[in-house]
N, C-alpha and C positions, 0 to 999 in steps of 0.2 A: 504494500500500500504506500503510499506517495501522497503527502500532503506539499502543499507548498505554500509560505508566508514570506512575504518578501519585509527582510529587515526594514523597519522604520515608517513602515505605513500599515492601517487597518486590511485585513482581509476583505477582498474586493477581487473582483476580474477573474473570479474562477470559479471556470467552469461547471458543472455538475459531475460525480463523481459516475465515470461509465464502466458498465460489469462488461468482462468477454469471459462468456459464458466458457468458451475451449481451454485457456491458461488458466481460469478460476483464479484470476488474481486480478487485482485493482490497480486504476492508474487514474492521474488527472493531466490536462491539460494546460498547457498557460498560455495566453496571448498575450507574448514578447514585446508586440510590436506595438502595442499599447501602453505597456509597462513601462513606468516612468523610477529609476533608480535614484531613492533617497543618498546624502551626502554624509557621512560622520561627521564631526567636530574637527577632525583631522585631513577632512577634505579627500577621503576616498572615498569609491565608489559602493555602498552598500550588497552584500552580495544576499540572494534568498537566502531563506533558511528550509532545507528541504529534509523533512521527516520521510522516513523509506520504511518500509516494512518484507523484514528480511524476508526472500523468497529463496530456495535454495533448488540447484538445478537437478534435474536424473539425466542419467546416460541414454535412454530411452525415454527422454521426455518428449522427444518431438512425433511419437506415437502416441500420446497421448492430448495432444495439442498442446503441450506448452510450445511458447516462442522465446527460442535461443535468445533471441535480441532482447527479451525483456529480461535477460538475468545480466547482474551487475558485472562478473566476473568475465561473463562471453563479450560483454560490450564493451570494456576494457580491451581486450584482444584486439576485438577487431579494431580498436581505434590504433593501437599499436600499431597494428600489420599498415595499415594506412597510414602514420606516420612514417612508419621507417622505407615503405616504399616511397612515397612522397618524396624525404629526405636524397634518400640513394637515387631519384629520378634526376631530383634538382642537381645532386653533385654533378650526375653524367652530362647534365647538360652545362655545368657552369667552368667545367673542367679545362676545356680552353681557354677560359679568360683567366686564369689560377687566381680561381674565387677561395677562400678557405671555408671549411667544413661547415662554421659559424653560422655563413652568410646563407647557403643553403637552407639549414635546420630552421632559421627568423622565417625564410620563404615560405619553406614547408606551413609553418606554423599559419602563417598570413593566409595560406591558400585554405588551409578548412575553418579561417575566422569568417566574422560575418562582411569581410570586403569580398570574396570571392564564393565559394562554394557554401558560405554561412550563409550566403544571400537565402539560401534555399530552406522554406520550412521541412521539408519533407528530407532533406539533408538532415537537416536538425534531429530531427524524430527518430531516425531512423540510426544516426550514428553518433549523435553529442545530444540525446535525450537529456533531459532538465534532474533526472533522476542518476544520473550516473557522473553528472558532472563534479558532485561533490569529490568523489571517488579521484578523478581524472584531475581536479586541484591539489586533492591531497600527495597522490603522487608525484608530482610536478614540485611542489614545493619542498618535499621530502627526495627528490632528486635533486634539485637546485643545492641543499643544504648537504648532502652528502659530497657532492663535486666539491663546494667553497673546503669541505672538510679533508676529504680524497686531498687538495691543492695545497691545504696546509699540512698534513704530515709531512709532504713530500718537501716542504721550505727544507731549507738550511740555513737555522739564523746564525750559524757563526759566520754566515757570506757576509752580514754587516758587518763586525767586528774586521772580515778581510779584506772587506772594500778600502780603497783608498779616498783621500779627499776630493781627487776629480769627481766619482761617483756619489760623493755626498753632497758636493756642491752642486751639481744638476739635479739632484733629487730635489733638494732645497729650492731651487729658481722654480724646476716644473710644478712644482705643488703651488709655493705661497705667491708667483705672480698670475698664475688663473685665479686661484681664490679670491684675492686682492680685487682682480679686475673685474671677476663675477660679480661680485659684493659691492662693489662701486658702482656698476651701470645697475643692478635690482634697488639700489638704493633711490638710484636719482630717476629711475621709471614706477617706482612704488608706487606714485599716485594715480596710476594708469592701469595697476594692477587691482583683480579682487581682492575682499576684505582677508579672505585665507592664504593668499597668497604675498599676501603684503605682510605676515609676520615677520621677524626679524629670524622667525626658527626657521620660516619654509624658505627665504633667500637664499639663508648661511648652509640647510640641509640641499638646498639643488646647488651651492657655490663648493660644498666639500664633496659632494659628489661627483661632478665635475672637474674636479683638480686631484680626484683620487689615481692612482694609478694600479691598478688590479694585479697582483701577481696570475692571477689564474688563468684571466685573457690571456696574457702577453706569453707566458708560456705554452700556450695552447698556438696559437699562431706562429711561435719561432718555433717549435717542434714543427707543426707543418711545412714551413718552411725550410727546413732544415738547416736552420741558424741558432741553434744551440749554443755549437761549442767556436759558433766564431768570434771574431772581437765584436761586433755590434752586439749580438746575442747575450757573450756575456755581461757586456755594460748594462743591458738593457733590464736584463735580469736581477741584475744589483739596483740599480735605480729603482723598479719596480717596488722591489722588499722592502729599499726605504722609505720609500713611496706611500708606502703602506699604512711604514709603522706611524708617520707624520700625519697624513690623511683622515687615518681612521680616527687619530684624537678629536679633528673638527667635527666627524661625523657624531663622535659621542658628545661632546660640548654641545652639539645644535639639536640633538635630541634630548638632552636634558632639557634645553629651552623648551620644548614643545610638552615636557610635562609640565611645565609654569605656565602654560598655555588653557591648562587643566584646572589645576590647583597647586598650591604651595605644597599642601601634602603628599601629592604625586609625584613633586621634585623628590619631597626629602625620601619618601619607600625606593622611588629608582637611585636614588643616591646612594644608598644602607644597601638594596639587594646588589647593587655595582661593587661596593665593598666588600661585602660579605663574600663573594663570589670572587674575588680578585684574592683577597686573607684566603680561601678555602683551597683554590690552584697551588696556591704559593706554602702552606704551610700544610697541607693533605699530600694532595698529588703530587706534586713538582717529589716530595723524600719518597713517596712510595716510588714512581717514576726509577728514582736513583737507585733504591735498593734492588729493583729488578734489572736494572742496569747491573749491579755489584754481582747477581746473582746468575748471570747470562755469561757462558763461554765466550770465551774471547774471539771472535773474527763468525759467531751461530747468531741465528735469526733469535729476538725473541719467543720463550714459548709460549704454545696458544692457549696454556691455560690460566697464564699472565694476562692473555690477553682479554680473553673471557671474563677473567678477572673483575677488570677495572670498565667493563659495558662497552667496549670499544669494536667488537664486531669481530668478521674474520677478514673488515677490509682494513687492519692494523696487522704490524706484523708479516712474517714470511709470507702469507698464502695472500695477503690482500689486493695485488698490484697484478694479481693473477683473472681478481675480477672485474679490474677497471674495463675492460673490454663493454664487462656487463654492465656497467654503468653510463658507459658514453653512447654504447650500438642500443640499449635496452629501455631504461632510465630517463634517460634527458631527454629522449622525446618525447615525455608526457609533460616535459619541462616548457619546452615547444609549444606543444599542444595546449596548455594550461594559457601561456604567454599570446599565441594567436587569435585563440577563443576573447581574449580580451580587449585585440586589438583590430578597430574599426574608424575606418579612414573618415568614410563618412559622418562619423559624430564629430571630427576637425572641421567638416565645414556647415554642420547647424553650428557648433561652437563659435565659430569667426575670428577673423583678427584679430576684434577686441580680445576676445579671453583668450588668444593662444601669442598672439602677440610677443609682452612682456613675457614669457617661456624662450619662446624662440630667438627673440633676444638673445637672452641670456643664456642659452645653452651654444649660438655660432660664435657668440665672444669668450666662452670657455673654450671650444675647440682651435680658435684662432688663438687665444692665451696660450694654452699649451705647449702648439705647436710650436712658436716664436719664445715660449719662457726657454722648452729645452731647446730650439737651437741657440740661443745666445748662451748660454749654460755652457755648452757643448765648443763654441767657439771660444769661450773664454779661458778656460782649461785645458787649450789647444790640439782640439780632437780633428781631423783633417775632415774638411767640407763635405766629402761625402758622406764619410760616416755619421757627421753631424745630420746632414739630412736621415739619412734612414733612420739614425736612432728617434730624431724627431716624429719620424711617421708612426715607426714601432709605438712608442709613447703616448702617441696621440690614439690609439684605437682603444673600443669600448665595445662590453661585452654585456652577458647579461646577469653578471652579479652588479654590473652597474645601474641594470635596469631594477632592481632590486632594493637600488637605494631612494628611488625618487617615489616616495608617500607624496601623490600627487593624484588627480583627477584623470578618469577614465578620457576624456580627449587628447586629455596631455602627455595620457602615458602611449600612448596611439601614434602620437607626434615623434615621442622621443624613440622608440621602436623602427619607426620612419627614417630616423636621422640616424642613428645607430646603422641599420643595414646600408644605408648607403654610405657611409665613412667606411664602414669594412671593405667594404665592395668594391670602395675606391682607392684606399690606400694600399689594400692588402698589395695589389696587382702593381702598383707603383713599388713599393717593398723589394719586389723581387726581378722587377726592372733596375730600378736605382743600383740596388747590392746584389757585387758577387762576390761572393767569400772568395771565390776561388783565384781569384784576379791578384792578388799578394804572391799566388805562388809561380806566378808566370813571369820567370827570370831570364834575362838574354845571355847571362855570362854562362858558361862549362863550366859545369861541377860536377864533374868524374872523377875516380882515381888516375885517369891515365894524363891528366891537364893539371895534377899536383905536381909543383916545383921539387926535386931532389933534396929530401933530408925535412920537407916538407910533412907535420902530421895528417896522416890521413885519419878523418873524421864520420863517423859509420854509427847510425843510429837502430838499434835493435828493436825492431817490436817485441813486446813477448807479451803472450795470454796467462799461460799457465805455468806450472814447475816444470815441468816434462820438456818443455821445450829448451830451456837453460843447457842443459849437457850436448846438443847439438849447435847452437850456437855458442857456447866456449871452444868448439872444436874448431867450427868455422874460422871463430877469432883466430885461434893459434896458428892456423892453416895460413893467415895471410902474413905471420912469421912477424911481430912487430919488435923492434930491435931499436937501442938508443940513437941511432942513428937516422932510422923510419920507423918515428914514434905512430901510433895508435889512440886515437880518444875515441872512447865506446860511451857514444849518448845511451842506454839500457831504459826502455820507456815501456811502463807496463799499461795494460790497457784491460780495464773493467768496466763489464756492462752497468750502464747507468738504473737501478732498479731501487725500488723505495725512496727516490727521492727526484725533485726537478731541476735542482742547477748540475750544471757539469763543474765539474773539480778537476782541476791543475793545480799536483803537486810537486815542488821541487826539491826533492831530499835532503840533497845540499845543504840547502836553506832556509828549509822549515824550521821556526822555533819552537818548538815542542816535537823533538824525535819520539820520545816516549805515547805519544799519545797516538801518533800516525802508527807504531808498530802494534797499538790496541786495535784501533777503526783495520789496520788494511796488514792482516797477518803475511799473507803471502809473499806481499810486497817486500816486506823486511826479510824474507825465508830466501825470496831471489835475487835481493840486493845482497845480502850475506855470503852468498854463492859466488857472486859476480865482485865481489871484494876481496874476494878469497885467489878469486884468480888474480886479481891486480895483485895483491902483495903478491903472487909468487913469479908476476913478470915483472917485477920493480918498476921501476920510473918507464917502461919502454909503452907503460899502459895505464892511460888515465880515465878514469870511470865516473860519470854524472848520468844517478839514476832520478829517474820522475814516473810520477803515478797518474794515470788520468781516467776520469769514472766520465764516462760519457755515452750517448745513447748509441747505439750501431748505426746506424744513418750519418749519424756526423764524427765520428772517430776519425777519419781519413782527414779530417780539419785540424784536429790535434797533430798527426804525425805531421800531414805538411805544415804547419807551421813550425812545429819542431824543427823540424829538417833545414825548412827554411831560416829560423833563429839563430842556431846553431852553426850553420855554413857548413853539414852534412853532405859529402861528395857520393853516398849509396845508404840507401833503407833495406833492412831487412827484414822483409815476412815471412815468417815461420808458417807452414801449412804443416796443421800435427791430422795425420790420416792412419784411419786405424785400418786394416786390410782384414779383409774375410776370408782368410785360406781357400773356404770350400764352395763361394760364390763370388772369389773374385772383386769384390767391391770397396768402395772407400768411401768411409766419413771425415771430413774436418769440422773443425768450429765453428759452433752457429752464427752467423754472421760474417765469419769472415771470406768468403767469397766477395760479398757485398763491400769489406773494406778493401781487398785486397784492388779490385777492379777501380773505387774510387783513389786509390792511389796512383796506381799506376795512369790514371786521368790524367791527374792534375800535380805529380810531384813535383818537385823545382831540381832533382838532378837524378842520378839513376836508382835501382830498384829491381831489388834480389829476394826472389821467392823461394825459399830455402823447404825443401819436404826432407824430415828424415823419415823413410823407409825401416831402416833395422833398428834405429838407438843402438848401434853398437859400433861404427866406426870410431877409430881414434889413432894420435899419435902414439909412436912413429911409422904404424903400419900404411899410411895413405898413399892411395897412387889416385891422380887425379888425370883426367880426360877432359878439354873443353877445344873450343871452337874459335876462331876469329871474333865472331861479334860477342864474344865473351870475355874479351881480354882484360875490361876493369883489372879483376882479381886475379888474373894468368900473370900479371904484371909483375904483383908482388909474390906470388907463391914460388914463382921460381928460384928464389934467395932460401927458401927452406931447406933446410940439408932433411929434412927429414920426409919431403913429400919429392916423388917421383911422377911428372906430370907428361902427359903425351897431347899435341894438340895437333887438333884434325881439321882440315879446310877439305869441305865439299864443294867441288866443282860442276858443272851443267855441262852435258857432251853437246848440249848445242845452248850455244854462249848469247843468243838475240833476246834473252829474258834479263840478263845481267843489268846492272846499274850500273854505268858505266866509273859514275865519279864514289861509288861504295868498292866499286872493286880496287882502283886505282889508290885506297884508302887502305883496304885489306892487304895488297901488292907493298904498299911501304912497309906496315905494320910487321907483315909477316919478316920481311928483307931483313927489319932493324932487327927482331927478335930473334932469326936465325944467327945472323953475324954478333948480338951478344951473348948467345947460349950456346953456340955450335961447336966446344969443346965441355959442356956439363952432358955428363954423361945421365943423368936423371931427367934428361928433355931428349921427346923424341918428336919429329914435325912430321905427320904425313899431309899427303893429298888423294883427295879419294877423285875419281871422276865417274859419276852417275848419269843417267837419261831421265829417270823418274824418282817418283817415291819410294816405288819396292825397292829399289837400286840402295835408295839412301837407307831403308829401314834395315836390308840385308847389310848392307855394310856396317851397319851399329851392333847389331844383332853377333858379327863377324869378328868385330874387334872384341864385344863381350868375352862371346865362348874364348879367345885368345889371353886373356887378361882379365883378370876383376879387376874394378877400380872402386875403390871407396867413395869416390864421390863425381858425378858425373857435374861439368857446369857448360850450359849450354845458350844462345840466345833466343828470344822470345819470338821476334818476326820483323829485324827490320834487318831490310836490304838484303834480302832473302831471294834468290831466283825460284820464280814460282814453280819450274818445271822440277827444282829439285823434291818438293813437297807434294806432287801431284798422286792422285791416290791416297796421300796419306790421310785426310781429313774424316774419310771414312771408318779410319778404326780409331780416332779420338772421341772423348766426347768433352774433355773442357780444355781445347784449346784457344777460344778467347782467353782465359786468362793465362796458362800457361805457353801456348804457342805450339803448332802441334807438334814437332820435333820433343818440346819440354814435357809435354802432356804422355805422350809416347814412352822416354823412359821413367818417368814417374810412376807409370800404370803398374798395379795389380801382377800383370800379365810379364814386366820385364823385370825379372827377377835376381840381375847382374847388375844392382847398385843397391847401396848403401841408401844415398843419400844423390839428392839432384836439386842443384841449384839454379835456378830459371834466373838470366839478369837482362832488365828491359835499360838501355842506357838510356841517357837524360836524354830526355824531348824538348828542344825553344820552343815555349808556349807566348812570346812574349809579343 
């Protein structure tokens, strides 16, 4: 049964109560379009008050005539299923203009409000009935509150404490010269405004709202974007948090005022319960918090019955970040849906000028505030012009915890809805026109080992994931033989998926102040730095070691290494691919994700890049005999100074020479010349030349030298200046030669079982 009393006026306009005799259940009627919505004290929009009378559904009810549609729980669904197609419709179509997710989900929401398909009663009736709608707010706002919540575990408030003063002084301009400016023009247009909107609360509450900056948007959009872990990203991210913590004071100060709007007494209970609740975090929770902190393994998730514990759910904790899925694809479109239903263009123009006026105002002079506080911000603390802009744009977007803050009137909230999707809509797409992260790492000089000056240190940054991969890389290192003479600096950069939290971290071990605390948060780290210091002391000064830690998302990792790389003046990156083989099917696994980084490396590096597979974990000095190729001379360079590696190197020729590159060969032809005439009495260098027609030609002849020799470690190049005819055929028994090249892909496989270990090296690319 289904009553319905519309807050703040007499029962009137409804209908007579109609029996269907088939569902034996009760409903009433409302005509909406008659319905005139009383205003609170607080100048929102009054919502019915709809008594329901639980009806519960059978599996077999629609044999009996019940209708699906009249139960609460079927008509939740279906509004779902129609949100989330909706949504996923709009993405597909917005997708070429690199709309972000956001912009979409507002649309969606618009398209089943009463601007577009709400126009329709029979729309209404049938799928946002007056009876179900309570249902479909409650979830909506119990999703809205779960994200804001979901956005805050994930903070990192020691990011304040790590920011610098450039990031606090832009916080500082973005915040207090919108407010400022908000607050000055709602001042000097007040007498134009209504009586509720002319308080000094609802000014200073739409002026701090306005001048907030939302950690939640803004990371929701540089994830999409995939500006995380670049320099904008991360400015933007620190700004944000201070953003925040400055912002939300105003927002509390201008709600206080609006309980003296009430009565004095309503100040002083919100004052006592702000206190009491602020004493109860800080002197409860905050020690309990600790103690389970004290009582948690060092580098273990907490456990869930702590978590359970303190009512925090299972989205706290190891398992939580497992359901965000379920909260963004599930969730938030009821969020949508809630926010749509409410938003009606046409009540902006019975409203008029007059009343929407002073709003409008005041909300295109906070977006213009904004904009303009952080770029002077940004210019003053000498951030380069572009970055200034984008960070500006970043800054300037607005999401829908902001629509959340404006306790305003149903036209107005219709307006600001309006203005919201179109700022996204518009900057987003400028965002990622303006910046490219990648554009820093596009250098014109040679930064190879073979263009380092004699006696020059060569500089080589190691990726690593995990422990496992540490013992093949040390070997590599010693392979390339570093000596007081031709020093060695190993950048060692470890790389953690970004998980339970939203800022990316860069840390530098070197010169982190608090060692002890980084070897708490990040075990591993400390377990492979140990390893990797282990080997410097026992190659003295000929080997200098600067390790760093980076928690970043898989999508932007590749931004970390190249800026590393780039920082550093790294002449080769090494990627470790750890693949485990299936004896009895032949197959291989690597690390989740790193395909994805490895490919974004090798994009956009600033100099060469070395895809290191070990195959057995078991080669080592001084057993090595190493086999490489021409376009893999980087490290042929320096290996051949190792009294302990015995190397052979192979140049594959074409029997018909019209595919050759004429100025790669002419390159190869010196290369090989100098290299013969300074090795051609070490007796631990052998140089052949093979001449093939095809691929099998070349595959036999690998295959040839195998059975003839094991070599511990095969190093070979990726694909440039490659005569196609000598690869021809071969693509067919690769399958990931995009990233390794299929000669590299070839003896990496399963299937070749006469190496050790194979190092794919793609040399530096001018990207510039």
């Amino acid at each position: 049964m289904v009553r319905v009393f519309p807050a703040g006026q007499p029962l009137k306009s409804i209908n007579a109560w109609a029996w269907r005799a088939h569902s034996q259940a009760y409903h009433t009627r409302m005509d909406m379009r008659g319905a005139k919505f009383h205003t609170s004290n607080r100048g929102t929009a009054a919502v019915p008050l709809v008594c329901v009378r639980a009806q519960g559904s059978h599996a077999f009810g629609i044999f009996y005539g019940q209708n699906p549609i009249f139960v609460s729980y079927d008509m939740v669904l279906a509004d779902l299923i129609l949100m989330i197609f909706l949504i996923q419709t709009v993405r597909f179509l917005l997708k070429p203009f690199r709309q972000p997710r956001l912009v979409a989900e507002l649309i969606a929401g618009i398209i089943i409000g009463p601007c577009l398909l709400g126009k329709s009663k029979r729309f209404n009736e049938i799928m946002f009935p007056l009876y179900s709608r309570f249902v479909l707010r409650t979830l909506g706002i119990f999703a809205l509150m779960l994200f804001v919540f979901v956005s805050g575990v994930k903070m990192d408030l020691t990011l304040i404490k790590r920011s610098g003063k450039k990031h606090l002084y832009i916080a500082m301009v973005s915040v207090m010269l919108p407010f400022l400016t908000v607050m000055a023009i709602g001042l000097i247009i007040r007498k134009v405004m209504d009586h509720e909107m002319a308080k000094i609360s609802s000014i200073g509450g739409i002026a701090s709202g306005l001048s907030v900056t939302t950690f939640p948007i803004h990371y929701t959009v540089l994830e999409e974007l995939n500006l995380l872990s670049s320099e904008v990203g991360n400015m933007a991210l620190s700004i944000a948090l201070i953003s925040d913590s400055i912002g939300m004071n105003f927002v509390t100060v201008f709600e206080a005022l609006k309980q003296v709007d009430v009565s004095a007494g309503t100040l002083v209970w919100y004052l006592i319960s702000m206190v009491v609740l602020v004493a109860f975090l800080f002197s409860a929770i905050r020690p309990a918090l600790f103690w389970i902190i004290d009582h948690t393994p060092k580098g273990q998730a907490v456990h869930e019955s702590y978590v359970v514990a303190i009512l925090l759910g299972v989205f706290v904790g190891q398992p939580w970040w497992r359901k965000e899925t379920i909260l963004k694809e599930i969730m938030m479109p009821f969020t949508f849906a809630f926010i749509g239903l409410h938003t009606d263009f046409s009540a902006m123009t019975e409203a008029g000028w007059r009343t929407l006026g002073p709003l409008f105002t005041m909300v295109i002079s906070g977006y213009v505030s904004k904009f303009l506080a952080t770029m002077i911000g940004a210019f003053m603390v000498a951030v380069p012009s572009r970055d200034s802009l984008a960070l500006s744009l970043v800054l300037s977007l607005r999401g829908q915890v902001e629509l959340a803050l404006y306790m305003i009137r149903l036209p107005g909230f219709s307006m600001m809805i309006f203005l919201t999707t179109i700022l996204l809509a518009t900057l987003t797409p400028l965002i990622s026109v303006i910046y490219d992260p990648s554009k820093p790492y596009k250098v014109l000089k040679r930064r190879t080992i073979q263009h380092i000056p004699p006696g020059e240190e060569v500089r080589i940054l190691v990726c690593i994931r995990d422990k496992k991969s540490v013992p093949s890389l040390v070997n590599l290192l010693e392979v390339t033989y570093p000596t007081l003479q031709n020093p060695l600096s190993v950048y060692a950069f470890h790389l953690v998926e970004l998980i339970g939290r939203a800022n990316p971290v860069f840390i530098d071990h070197d010169n982190d102040p608090d060692p002890d605390d980084l070897s708490i948060r990040f075990p591993d780290s400390e377990a492979i730095r140990n390893a990797l210091i282990l080997y410097q002391e026992n190659r003295d000064e000929s080997v200098k070691l600067h390790f760093f830690t980076a928690l970043a998302a898989k999508r932007t990792m590749f931004q970390d290494v190249c800026k590393l790389a780039l920082n550093s003046k790294a002449t080769i990156i090494i990627l470790p691919l750890e693949r485990q083989y299936d004896g009895e099917m032949g197959t291989a696994e690597q690390w989740g994700g790193g395909q994805m980084l490895n490919t974004e490396v090798l994009s956009h590096a600033p100099c060469s890049v070395g895809l290191l597979i070990d195959k057995a974990h078991r080669w080592h000095l001084p057993l090595t005999r190493c086999s490489g190729g021409t376009t893999s001379h980087d490290f042929i360079i320096h290996m051949v100074a190792n009294p302990n590696v015995s190397l052979t190197l192979v140049r594959f020729l074409s029997s018909n020479p019209e595919g050759d590159d004429e100025r790669q060969k002419k390159l190869d032809d010196g290369l090989v010349t100098w290299f013969w005439m300074k090795n051609e009495a070490n007796e631990r260098v052998i140089y052949r030349e093979v001449v093939v027609k095809d691929g099998a030609d070349t595959a036999a002849a690998i295959k040839a030298m195998a059975e003839e020799k094991f070599y511990h470690l095969w190093i070979v190049g990726r694909k440039q200046g490659i005569n196609e005819s000598l690869l021809e055929g071969l693509s067919t028994w690769t399958d990931n030669q995009e990233e390794l090249g299929i000669i590299g892909d070839y003896v990496s496989s399963s299937d070749f079982v006469d190496a050790d270990s194979v190092l794919v090296v793609q040399k530096q690319i001018l990207r510039g």
